[in-house]
C-alpha positions as a LaTeX table, in Angstrom:
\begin{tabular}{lrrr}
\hline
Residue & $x$ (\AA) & $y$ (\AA) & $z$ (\AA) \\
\hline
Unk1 & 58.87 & 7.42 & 61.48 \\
Unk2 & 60.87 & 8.22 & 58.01 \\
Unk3 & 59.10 & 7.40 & 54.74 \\
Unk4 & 60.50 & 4.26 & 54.17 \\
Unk5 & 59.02 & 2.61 & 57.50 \\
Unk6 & 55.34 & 4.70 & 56.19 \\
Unk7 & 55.62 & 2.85 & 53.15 \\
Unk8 & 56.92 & $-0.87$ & 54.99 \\
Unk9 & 54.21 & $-0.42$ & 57.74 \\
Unk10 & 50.75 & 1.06 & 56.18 \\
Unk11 & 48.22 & $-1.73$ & 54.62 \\
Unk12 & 44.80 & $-0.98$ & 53.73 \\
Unk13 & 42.87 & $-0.36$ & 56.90 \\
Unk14 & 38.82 & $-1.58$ & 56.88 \\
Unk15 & 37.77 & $-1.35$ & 60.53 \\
Unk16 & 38.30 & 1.75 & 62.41 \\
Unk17 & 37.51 & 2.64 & 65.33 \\
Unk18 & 35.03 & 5.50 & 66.73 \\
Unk19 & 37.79 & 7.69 & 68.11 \\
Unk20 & 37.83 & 10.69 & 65.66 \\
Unk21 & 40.69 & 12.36 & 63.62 \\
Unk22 & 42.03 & 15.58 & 65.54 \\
Unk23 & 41.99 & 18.63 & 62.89 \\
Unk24 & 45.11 & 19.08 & 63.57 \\
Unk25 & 45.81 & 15.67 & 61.78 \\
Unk26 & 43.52 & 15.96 & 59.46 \\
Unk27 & 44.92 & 18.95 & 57.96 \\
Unk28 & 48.79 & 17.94 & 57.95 \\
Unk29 & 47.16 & 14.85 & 55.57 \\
Unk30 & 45.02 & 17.15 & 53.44 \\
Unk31 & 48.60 & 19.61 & 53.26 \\
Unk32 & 50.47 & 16.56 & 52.10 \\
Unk33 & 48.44 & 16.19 & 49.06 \\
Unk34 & 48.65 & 20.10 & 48.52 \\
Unk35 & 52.24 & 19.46 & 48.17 \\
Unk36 & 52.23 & 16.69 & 45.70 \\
Unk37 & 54.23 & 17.46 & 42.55 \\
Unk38 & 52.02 & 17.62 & 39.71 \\
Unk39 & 52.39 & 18.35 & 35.62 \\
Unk40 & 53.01 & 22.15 & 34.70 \\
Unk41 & 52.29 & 22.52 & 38.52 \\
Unk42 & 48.52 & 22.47 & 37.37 \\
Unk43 & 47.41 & 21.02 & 41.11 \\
Unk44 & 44.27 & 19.62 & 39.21 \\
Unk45 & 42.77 & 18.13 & 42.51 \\
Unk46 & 40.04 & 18.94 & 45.09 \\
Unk47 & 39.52 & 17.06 & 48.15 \\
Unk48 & 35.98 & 16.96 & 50.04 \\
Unk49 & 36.33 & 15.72 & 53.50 \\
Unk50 & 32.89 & 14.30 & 54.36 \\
Unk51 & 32.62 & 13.44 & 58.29 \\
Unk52 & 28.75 & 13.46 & 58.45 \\
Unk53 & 27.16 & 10.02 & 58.56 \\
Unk54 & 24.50 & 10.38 & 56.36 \\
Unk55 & 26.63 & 10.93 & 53.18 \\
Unk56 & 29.35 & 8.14 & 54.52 \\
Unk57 & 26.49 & 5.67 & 54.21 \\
Unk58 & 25.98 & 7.00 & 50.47 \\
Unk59 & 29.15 & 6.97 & 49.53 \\
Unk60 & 29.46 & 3.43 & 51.51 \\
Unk61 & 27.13 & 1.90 & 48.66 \\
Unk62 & 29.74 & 0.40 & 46.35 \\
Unk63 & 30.19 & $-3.25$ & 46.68 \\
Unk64 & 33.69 & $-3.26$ & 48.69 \\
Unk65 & 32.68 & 0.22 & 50.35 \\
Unk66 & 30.89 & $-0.76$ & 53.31 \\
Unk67 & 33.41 & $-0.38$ & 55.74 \\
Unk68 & 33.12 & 3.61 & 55.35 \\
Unk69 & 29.96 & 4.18 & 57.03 \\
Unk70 & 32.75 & 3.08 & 59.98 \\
Unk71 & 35.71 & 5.20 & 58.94 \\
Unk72 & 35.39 & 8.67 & 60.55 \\
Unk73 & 36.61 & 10.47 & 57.74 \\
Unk74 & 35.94 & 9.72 & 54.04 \\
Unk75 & 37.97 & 12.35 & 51.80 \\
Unk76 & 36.36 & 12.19 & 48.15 \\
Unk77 & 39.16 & 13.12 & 46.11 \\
Unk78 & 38.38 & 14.69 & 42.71 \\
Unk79 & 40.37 & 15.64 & 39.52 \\
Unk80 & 40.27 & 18.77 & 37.35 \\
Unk81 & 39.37 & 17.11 & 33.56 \\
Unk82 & 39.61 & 20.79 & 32.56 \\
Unk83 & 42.81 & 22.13 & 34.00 \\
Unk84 & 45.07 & 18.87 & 33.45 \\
Unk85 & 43.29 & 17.37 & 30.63 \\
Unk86 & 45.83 & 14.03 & 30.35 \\
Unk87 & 47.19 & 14.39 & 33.67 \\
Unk88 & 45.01 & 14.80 & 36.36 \\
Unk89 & 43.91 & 11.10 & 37.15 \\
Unk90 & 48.19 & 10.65 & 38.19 \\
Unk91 & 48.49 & 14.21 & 39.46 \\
Unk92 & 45.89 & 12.86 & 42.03 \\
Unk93 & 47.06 & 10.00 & 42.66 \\
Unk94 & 50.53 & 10.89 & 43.41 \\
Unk95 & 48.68 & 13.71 & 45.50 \\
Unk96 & 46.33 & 10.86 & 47.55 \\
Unk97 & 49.77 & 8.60 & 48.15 \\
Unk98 & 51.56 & 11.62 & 49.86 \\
Unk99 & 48.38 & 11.96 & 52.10 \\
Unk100 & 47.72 & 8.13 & 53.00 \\
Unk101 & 51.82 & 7.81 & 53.83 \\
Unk102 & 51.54 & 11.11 & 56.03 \\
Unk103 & 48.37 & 9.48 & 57.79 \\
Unk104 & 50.42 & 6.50 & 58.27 \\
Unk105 & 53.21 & 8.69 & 60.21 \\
Unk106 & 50.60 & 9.96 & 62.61 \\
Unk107 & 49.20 & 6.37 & 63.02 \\
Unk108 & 45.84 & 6.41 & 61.23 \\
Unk109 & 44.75 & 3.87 & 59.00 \\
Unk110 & 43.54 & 4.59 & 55.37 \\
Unk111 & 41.74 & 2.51 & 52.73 \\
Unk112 & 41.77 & 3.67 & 49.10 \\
Unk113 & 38.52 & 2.50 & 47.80 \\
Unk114 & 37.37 & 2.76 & 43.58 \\
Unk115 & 34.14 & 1.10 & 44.20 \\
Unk116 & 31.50 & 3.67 & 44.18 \\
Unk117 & 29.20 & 5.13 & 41.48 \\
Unk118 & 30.67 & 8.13 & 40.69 \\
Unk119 & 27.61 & 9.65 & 39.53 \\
Unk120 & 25.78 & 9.34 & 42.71 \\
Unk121 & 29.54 & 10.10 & 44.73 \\
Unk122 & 29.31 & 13.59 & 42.46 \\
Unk123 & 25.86 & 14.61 & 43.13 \\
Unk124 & 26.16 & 13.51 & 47.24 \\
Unk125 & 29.65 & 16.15 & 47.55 \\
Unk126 & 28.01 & 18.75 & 45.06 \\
Unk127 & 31.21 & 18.45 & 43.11 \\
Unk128 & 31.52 & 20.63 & 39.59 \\
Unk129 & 31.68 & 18.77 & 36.05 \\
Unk130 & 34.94 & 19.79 & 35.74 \\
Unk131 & 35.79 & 17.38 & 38.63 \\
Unk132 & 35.77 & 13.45 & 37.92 \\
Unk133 & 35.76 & 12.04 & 41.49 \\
Unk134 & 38.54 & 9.24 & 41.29 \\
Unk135 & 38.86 & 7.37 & 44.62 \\
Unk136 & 37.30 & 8.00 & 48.21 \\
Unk137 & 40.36 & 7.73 & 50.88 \\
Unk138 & 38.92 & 5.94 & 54.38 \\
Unk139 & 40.67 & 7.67 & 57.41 \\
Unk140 & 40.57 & 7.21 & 60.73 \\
Unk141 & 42.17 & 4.93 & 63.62 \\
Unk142 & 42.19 & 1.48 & 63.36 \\
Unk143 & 40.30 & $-0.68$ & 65.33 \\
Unk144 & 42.31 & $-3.22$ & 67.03 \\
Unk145 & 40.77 & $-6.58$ & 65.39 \\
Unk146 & 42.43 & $-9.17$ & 63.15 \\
Unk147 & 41.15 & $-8.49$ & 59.76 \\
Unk148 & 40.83 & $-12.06$ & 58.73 \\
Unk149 & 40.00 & $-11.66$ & 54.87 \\
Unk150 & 43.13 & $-9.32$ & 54.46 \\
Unk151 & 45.64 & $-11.76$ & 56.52 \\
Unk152 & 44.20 & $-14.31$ & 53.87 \\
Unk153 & 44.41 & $-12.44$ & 51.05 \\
Unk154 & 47.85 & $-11.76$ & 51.82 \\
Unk155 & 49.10 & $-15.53$ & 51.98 \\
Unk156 & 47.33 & $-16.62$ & 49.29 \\
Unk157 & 49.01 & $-13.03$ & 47.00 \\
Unk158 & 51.90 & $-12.61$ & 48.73 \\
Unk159 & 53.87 & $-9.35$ & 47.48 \\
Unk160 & 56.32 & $-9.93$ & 44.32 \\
Unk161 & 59.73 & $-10.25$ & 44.48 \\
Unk162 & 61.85 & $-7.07$ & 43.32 \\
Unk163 & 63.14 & $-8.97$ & 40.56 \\
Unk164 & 59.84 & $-9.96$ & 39.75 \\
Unk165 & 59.22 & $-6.00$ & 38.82 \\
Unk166 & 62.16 & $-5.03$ & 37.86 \\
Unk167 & 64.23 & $-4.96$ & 34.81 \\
Unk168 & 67.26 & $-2.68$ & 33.68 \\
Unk169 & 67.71 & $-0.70$ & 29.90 \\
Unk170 & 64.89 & $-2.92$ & 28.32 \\
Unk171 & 61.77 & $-5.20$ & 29.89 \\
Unk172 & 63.20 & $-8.69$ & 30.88 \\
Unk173 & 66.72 & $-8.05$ & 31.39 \\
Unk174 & 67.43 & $-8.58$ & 35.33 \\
Unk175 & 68.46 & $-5.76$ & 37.39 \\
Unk176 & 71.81 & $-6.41$ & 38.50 \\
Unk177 & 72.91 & $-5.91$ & 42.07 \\
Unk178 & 76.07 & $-4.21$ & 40.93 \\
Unk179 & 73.60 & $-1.61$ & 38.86 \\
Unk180 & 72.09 & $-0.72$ & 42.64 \\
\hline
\end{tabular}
């Protein structure tokens, strides 16, 4: 699979099956984020990969989190405030996209998921206060249901147009076929 199908075929994945993630996998994700590009090559991120049940039900508290205490693997991934001081909420994030499209490649499902209190998320992974946990990253194989709510969601938001998001020199001036 080459990135372009990753990025065409992944969707956010909330029902997994039991079937756990070989280390083998795992690893290739967490070495795709090691390899994300990031300002002055700072690499301002830390990634906890919490497997045990107990702490997947605590970090499953947030309102749309439920679904982890299902996910095999939860990786908590955190952000050096100290080493990147302006930077290290994107340097992450660029760092968590190159992980969920490798995951995609070896046909695991992911779910970024912001709803969780970070306080609580912080104390349950032992993380420094240097670290600002940003997003917990579901990963594991999807189960083979219909997710109804996400089929909805998707007709009733269906994804923009590119000339919807695009414009060329200045905002609102169409992007020209010939310019592509």
């Amino acid at each position: 699979m080459d990135v372009f199908e990753a990025v065409q075929e992944r969707s956010s994945v909330r029902s997994y099956s039991d079937q756990s993630v070989p280390r083998d996998k795992l690893k290739k994700i967490l070495e795709a984020g090691r390899l994300a590009p990031s300002a002055r090559n700072t690499q301002p991120w830390h990634f906890i990969v919490v497997t045990d049940i107990e702490k997947r039900k605590i970090l499953a508290r947030g309102r749309y989190a439920k679904f982890l205490t299902q996910s095999p693997v939860v990786i908590v991934a955190c952000g050096d405030k100290q080493a990147s001081v302006d930077w290290y909420a994107v340097d992450v994030s660029l760092a968590v996209e190159n992980m969920i499209l490798t995951a995609q490649a070896e046909e695991l499902g992911t779910c970024c998921v912001g709803s969780f209190d970070e306080k609580e998320v912080h104390q349950t992974v032992k993380a420094p206060d240097n670290f600002e946990v940003l997003l917990l990253l579901a990963v594991g194989y999807p189960k083979e249901k219909v997710d109804v709510a996400s089929k909805l969601l998707h007709l009733g938001r269906p994804r923009k147009s590119l000339a919807e998001i695009t414009s060329e020199e200045e905002f609102g001036k169409p992007l020209t076929e010939k310019s592509l």
